[in-house]
Backbone bond lengths (Angstrom), bond angles and torsions (degrees), N, CA, C in turn:
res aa  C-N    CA-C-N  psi(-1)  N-CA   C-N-CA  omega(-1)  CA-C   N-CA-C  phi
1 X - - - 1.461 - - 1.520 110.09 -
2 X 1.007 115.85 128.13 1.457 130.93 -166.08 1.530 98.37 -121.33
3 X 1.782 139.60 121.99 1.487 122.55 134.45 1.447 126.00 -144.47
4 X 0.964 147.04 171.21 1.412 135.25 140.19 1.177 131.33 -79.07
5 X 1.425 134.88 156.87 1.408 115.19 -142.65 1.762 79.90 -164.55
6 X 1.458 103.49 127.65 1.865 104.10 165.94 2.098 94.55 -130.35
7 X 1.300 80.83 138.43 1.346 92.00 154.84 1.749 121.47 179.00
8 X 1.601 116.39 -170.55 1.004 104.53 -170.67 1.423 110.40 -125.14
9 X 1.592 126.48 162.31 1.159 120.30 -176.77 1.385 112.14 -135.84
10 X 1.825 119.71 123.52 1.165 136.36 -154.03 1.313 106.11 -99.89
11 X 1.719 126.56 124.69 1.640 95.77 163.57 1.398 81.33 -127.51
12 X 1.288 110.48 173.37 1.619 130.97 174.39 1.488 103.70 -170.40
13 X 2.086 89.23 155.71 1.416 83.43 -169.13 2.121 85.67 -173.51
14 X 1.052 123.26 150.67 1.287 130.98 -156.92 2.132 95.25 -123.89
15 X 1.516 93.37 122.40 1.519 93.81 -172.40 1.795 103.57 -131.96
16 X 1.295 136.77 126.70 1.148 123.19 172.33 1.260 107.21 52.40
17 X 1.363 131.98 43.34 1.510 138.88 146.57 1.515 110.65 112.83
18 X 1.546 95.93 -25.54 1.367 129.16 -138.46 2.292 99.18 -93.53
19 X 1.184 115.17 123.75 1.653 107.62 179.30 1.293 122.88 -107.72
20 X 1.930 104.63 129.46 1.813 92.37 -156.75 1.625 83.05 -105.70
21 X 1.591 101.41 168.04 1.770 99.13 175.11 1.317 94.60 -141.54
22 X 1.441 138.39 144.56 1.346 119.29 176.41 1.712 108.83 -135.41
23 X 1.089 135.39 160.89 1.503 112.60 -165.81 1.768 86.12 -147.40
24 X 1.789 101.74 141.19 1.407 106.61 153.11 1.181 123.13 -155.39
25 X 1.154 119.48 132.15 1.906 146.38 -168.71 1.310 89.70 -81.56
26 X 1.730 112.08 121.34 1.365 115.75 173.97 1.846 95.50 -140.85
27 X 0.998 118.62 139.98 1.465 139.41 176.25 1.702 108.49 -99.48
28 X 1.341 148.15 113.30 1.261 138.12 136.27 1.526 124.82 -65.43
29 X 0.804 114.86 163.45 1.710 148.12 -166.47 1.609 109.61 -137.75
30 X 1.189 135.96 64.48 1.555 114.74 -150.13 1.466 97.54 -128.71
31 X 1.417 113.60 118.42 1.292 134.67 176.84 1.536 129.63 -99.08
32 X 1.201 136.73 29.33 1.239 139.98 -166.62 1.559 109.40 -31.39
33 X 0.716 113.66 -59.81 2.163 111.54 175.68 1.333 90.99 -44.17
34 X 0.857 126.66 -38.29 2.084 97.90 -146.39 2.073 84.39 -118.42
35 X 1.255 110.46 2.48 1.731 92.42 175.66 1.335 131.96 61.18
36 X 1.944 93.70 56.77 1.563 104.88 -150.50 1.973 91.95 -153.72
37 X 1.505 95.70 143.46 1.647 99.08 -174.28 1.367 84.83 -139.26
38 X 1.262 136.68 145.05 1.784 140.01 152.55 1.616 94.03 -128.00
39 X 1.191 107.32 115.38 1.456 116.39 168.10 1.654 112.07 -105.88
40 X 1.167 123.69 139.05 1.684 121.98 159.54 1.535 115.50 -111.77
41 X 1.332 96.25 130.87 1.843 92.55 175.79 1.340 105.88 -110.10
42 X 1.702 115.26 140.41 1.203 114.55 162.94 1.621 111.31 -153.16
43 X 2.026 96.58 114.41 1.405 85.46 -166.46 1.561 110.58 -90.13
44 X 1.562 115.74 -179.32 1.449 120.02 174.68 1.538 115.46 -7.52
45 X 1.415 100.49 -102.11 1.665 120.71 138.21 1.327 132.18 -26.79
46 X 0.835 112.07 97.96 2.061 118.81 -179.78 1.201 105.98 -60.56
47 X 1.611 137.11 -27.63 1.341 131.82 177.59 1.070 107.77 -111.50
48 X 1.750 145.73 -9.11 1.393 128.41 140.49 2.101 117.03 -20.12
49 X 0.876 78.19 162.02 1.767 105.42 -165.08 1.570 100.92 -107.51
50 X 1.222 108.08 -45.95 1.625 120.49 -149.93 1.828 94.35 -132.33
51 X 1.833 106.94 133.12 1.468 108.07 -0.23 1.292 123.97 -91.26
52 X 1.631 127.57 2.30 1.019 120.44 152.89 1.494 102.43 -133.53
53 X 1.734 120.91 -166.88 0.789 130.85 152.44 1.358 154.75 -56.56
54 X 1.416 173.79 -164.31 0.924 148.40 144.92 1.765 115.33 -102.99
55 X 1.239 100.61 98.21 1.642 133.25 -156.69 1.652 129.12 -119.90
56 X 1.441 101.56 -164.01 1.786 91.67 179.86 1.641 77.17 178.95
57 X 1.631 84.83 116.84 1.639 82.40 168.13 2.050 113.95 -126.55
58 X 1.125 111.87 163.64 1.305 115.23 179.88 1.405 121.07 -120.76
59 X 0.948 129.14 98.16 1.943 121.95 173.84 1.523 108.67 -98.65
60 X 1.112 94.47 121.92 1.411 128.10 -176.52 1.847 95.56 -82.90
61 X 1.056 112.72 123.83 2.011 96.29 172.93 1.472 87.94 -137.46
62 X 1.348 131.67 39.49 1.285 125.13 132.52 1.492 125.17 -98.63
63 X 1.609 110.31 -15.42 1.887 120.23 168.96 1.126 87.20 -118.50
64 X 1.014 146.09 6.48 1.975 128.34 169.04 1.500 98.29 64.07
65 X 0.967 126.44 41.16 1.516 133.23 156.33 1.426 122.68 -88.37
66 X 1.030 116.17 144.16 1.451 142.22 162.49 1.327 124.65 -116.53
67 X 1.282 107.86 97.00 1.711 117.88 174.60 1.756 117.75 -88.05
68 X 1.396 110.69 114.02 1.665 95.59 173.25 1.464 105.77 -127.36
69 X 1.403 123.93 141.73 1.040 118.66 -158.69 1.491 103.42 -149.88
70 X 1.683 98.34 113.93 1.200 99.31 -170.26 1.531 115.68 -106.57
71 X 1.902 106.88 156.77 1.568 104.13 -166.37 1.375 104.94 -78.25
72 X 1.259 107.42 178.65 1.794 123.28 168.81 1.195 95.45 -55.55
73 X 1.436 101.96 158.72 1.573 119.67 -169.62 1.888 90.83 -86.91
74 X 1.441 108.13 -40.15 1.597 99.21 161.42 1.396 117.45 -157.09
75 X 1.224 137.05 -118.12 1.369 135.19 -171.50 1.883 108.59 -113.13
76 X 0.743 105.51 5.58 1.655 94.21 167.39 1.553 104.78 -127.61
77 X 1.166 116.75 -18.86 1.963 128.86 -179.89 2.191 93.33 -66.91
78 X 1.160 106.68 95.29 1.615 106.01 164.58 1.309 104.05 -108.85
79 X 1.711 141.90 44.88 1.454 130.42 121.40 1.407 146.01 -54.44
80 X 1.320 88.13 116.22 2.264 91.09 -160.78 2.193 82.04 -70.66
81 X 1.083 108.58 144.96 1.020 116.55 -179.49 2.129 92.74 -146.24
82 X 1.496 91.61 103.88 1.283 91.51 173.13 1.706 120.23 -137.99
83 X 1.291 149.91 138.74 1.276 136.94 -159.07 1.854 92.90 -126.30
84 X 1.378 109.87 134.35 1.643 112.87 165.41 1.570 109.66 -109.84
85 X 0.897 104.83 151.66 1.409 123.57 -153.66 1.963 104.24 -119.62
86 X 1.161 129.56 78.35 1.435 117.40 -175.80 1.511 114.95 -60.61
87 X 1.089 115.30 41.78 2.130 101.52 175.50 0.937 143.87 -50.00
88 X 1.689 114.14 -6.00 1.152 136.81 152.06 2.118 92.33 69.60
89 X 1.245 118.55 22.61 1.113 121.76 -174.75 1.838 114.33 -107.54
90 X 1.596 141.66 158.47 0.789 144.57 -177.87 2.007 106.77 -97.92
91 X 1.351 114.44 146.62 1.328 115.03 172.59 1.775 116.36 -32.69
92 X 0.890 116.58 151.97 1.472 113.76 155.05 1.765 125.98 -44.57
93 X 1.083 149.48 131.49 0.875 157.18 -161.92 1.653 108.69 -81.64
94 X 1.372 145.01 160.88 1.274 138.26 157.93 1.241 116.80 -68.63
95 X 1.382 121.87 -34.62 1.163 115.53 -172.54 1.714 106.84 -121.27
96 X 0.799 110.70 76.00 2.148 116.55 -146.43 2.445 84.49 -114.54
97 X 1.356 105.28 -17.17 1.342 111.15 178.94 1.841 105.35 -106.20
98 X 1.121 129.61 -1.09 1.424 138.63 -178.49 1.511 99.70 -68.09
99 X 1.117 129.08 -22.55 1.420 121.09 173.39 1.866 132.71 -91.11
100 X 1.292 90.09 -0.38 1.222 103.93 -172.48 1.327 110.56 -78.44
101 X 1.989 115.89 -157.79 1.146 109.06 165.41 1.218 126.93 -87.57
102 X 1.191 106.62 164.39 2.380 100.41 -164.33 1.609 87.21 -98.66
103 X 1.030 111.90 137.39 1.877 110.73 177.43 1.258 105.35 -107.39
104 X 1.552 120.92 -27.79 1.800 117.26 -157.52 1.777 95.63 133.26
105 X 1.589 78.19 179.64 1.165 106.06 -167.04 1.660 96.00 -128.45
106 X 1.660 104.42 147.69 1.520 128.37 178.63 1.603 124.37 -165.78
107 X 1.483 91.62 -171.96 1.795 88.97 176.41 0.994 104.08 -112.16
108 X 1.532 118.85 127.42 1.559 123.45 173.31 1.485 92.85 -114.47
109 X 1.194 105.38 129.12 1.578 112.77 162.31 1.999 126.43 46.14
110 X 1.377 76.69 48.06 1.550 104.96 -173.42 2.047 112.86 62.41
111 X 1.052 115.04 8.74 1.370 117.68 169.78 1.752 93.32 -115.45
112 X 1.744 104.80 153.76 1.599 129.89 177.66 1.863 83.83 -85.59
113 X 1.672 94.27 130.07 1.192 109.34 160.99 1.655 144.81 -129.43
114 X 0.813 153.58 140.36 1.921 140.04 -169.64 1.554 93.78 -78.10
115 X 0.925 121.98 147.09 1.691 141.92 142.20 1.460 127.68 -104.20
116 X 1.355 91.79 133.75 1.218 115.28 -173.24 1.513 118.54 -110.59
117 X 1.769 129.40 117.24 1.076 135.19 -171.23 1.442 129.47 -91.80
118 X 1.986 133.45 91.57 1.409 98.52 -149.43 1.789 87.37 -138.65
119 X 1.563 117.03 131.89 1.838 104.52 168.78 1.201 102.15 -81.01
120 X 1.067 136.76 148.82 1.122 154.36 -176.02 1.672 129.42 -98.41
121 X 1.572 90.41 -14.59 1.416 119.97 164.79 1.659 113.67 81.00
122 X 1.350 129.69 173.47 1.421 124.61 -169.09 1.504 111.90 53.27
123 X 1.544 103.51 -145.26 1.489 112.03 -167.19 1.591 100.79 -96.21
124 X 1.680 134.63 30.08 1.146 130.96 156.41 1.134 123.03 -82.56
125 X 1.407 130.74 -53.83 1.292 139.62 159.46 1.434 91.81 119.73
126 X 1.900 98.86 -139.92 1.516 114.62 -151.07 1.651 90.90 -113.12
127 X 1.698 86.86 146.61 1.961 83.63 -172.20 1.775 104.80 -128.23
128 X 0.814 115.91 156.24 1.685 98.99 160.68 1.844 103.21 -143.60
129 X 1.405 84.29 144.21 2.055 109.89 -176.82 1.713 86.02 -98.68
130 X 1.300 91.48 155.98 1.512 133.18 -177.35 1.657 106.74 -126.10
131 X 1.103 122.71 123.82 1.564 114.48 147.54 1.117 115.47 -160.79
132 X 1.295 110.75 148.53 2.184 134.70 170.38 1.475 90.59 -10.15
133 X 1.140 108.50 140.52 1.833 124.07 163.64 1.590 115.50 -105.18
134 X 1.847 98.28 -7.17 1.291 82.46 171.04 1.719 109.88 -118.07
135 X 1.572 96.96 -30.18 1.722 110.10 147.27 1.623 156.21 -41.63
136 X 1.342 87.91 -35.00 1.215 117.34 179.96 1.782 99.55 64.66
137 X 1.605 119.96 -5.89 1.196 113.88 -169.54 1.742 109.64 -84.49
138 X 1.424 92.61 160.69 2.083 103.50 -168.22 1.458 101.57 -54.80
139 X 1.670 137.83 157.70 0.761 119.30 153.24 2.110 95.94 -133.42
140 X 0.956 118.14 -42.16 1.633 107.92 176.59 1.213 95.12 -142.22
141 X 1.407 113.42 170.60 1.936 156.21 177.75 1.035 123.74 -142.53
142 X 1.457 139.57 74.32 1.198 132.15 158.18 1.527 133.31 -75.81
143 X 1.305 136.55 172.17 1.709 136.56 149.79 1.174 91.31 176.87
144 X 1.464 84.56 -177.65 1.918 111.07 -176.35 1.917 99.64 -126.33
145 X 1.243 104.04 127.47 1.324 123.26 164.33 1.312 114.62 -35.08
146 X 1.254 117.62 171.70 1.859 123.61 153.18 0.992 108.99 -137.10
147 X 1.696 121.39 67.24 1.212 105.78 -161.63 1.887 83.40 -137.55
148 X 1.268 123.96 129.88 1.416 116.89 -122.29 2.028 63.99 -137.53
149 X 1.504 116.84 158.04 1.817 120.51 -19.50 1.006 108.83 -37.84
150 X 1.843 116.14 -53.83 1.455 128.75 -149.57 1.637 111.40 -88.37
151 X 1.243 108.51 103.99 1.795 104.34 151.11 1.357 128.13 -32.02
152 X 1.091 129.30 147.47 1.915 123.35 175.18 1.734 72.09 -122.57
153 X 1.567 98.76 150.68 1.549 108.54 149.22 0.932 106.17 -136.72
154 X 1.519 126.13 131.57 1.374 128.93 -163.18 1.602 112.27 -135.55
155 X 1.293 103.95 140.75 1.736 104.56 -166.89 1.518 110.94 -135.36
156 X 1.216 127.85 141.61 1.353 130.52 167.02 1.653 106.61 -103.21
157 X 1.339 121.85 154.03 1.436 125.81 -174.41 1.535 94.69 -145.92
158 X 1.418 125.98 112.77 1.344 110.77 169.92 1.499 107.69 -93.07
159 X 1.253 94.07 146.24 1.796 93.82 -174.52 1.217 119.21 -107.16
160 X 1.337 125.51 -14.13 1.603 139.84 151.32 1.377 109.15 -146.70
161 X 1.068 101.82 162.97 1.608 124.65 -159.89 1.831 102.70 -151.96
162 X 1.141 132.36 95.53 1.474 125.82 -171.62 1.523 105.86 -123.04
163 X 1.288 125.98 114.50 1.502 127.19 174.02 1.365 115.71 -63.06
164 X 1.372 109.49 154.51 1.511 103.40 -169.42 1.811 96.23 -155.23
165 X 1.357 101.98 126.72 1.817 103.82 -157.86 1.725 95.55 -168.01
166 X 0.903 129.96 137.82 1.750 145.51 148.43 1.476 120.86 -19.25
167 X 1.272 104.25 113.19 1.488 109.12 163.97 1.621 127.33 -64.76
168 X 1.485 112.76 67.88 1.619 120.42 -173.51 1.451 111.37 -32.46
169 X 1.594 134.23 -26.27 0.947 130.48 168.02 1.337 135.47 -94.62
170 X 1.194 99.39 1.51 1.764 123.84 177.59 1.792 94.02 -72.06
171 X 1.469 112.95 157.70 1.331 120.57 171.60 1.653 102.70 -147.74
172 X 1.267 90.50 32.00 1.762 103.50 169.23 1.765 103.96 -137.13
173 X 1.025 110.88 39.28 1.572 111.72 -177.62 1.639 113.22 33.52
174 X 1.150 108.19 62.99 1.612 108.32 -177.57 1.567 102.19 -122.11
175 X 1.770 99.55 138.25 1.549 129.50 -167.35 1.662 98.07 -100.06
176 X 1.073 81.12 167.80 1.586 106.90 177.01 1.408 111.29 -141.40
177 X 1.555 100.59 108.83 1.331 147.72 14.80 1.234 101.87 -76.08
178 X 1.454 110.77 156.70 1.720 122.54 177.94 1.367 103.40 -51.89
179 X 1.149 123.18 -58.40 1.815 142.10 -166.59 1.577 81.67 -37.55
180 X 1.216 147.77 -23.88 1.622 127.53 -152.04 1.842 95.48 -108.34
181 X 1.423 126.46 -25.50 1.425 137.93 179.96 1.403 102.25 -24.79
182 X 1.227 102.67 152.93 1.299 123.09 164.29 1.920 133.13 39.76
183 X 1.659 83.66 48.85 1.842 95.73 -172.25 1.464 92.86 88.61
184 X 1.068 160.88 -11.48 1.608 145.67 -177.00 1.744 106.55 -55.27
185 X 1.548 114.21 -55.30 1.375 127.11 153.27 1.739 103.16 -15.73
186 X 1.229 109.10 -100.33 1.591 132.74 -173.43 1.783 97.37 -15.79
187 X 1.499 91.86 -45.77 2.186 85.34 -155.67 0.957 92.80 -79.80
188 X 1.563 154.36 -32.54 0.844 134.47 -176.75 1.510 131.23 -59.92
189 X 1.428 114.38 2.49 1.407 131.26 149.54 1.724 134.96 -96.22
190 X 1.590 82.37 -5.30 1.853 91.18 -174.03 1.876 106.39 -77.28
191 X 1.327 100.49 -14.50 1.320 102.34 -169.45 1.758 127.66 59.99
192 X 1.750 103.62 18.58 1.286 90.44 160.59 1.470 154.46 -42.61
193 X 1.502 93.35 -18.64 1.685 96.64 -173.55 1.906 92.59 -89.83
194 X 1.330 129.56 35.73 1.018 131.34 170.08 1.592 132.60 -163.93
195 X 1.219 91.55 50.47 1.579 116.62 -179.94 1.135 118.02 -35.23
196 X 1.662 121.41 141.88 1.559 105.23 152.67 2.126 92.55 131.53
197 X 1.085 101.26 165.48 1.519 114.02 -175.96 1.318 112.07 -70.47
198 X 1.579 123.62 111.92 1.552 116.13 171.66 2.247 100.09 -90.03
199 X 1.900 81.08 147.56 1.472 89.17 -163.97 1.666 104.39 -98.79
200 X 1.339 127.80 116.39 1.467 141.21 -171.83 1.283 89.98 -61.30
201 X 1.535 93.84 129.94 1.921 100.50 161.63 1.589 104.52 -53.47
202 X 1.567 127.26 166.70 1.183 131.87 158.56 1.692 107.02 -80.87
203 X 1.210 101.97 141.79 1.151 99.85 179.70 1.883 123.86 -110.44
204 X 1.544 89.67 86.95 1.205 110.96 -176.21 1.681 117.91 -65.04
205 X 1.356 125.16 -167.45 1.314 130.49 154.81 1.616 103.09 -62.02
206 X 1.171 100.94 -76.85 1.597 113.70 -173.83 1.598 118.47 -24.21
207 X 1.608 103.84 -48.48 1.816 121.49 178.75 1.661 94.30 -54.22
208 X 1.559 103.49 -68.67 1.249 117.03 -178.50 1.835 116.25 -7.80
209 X 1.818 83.29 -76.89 1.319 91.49 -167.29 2.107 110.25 -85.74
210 X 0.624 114.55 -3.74 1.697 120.36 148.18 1.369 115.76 -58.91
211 X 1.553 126.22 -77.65 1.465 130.38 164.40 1.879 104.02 -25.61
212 X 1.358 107.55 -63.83 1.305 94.48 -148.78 1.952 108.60 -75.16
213 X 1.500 100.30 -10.17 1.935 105.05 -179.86 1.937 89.90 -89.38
214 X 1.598 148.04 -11.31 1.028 146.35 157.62 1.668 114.79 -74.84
215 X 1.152 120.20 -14.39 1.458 129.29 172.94 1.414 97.52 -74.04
216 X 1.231 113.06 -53.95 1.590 116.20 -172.63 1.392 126.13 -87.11
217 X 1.633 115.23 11.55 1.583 105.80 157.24 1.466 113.02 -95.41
218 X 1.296 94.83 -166.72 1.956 115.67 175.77 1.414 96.01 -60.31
219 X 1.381 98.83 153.77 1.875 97.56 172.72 1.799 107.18 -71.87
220 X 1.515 90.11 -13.27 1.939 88.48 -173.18 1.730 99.99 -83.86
221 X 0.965 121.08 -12.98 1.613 121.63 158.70 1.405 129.51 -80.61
222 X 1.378 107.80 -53.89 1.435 121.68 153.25 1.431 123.21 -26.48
223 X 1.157 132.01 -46.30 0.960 149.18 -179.14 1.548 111.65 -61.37
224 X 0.966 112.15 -69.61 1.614 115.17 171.18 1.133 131.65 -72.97
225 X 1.518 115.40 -2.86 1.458 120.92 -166.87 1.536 86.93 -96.69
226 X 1.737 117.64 -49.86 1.595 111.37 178.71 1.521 115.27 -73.00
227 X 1.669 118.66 22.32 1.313 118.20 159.07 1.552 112.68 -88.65
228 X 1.333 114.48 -55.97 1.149 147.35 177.45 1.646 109.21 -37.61
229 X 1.339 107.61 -48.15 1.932 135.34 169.72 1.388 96.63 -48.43
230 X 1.172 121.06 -73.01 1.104 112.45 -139.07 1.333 95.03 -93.57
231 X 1.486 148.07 -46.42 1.677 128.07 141.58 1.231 127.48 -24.92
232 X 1.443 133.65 -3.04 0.965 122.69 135.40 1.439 133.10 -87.65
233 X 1.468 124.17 -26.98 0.947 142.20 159.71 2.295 120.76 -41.61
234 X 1.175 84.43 -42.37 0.991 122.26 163.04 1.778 120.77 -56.23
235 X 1.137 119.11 -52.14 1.447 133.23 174.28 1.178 107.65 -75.17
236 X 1.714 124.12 -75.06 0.891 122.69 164.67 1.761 142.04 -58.13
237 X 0.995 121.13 -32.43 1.124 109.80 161.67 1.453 152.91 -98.43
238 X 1.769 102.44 -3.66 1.262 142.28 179.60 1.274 111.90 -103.09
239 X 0.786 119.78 -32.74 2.062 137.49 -164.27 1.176 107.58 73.98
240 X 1.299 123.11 11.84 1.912 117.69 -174.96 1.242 141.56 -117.62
């Protein structure tokens, strides 16, 4: 399964009277055959922090790498500032929510979709996945935290979803969409538009035992916890 995937991710949450909203534009790159994710983050704010940075990351789940690579802070800052992540872990799976609970069926975002029912355990709570019934591709994630005073409710909305796979009848190696022809696919994992040495966490006790309690969540946790890693990694061991 091969697609590209844009969408956005909502959290909100009401603290001391006071209402926070936070928004982030994320693009996939998602290669399941070849064991390959290129994500780009870009939140509201280009110099917001939270909830992530404004970045481009790569997981490799044939070396269990994690590439995150963050931009200049602005237009005269040209420090490649990038952190790899050894997790020794494989991409997320397509169907990595097929085990959960089945909730029904609905319309998400003008396509019929399955739901999927899963707690996530701790102070995340209860979540439910959405996806294509005829796609099998993601289309939303919502829940509410338990993370007390303040609730977070947090939502994903994908806003396109476009398959991208070989024209079996082509005899000029041509993809669908054209834009992917002739190796275009491939680079979009080489990470050219981001040159330069990514810096391996040290691999302390501490990494150790972080990596190995991130091995053992949901990949929909996983995910943010090895964001979270390596911004710290980032602070502390980079100064940046």
């Amino acid at each position: 399964m091969k697609f590209v995937a844009t969408m956005t991710n909502h959290a909100n949450t009401t603290f001391l009277g006071k209402h926070y909203y936070e928004a982030l534009h994320t693009t996939w790159n998602y290669d399941y055959d070849a064991n390959l994710l290129r994500e780009d983050f870009h939140p509201n704010n280009p110099k917001d922090r939270y909830p992530y940075k404004n970045s481009a990351a790569l997981f490799n789940g044939t070396s269990g790498n994690y590439d995150i690579h963050f931009y200049p802070a602005n237009t005269t800052d040209k420090v490649h500032r990038c952190v790899r992540i050894p997790l020794g872990l494989s991409i997320m799976r397509p169907d990595c929510f097929a085990d959960k609970t089945y909730i029904g069926r609905q319309c998400v975002g003008g396509k019929w979709a399955d739901g999927y029912q899963f707690d996530l355990g701790g102070q995340y709570g209860i979540f439910e996945f959405w996806s294509d019934i005829r796609t099998n591709f993601p289309l939303a994630d919502w829940g509410v935290s338990r993370l007390v005073p303040s609730k977070i409710i947090a939502m994903t909305n994908f806003t396109s979803v476009t398959p991208v796979y070989r024209d079996q009848t082509s005899a000029t190696d041509a993809w669908i969409p054209a834009r992917y022809s002739n190796g275009t696919w491939a680079t979009r994992f080489e990470m050219r538009d981001h040159p330069g040495k990514c810096h391996p966490v040290p691999l302390t006790g501490k990494f150790k035992v972080e990596r190995n309690n991130i091995k053992n969540m949901h990949p929909l946790l996983r995910h943010h916890a090895v964001r979270l890693l390596a911004q710290t990694v980032l602070n502390d061991f980079l100064g940046l």
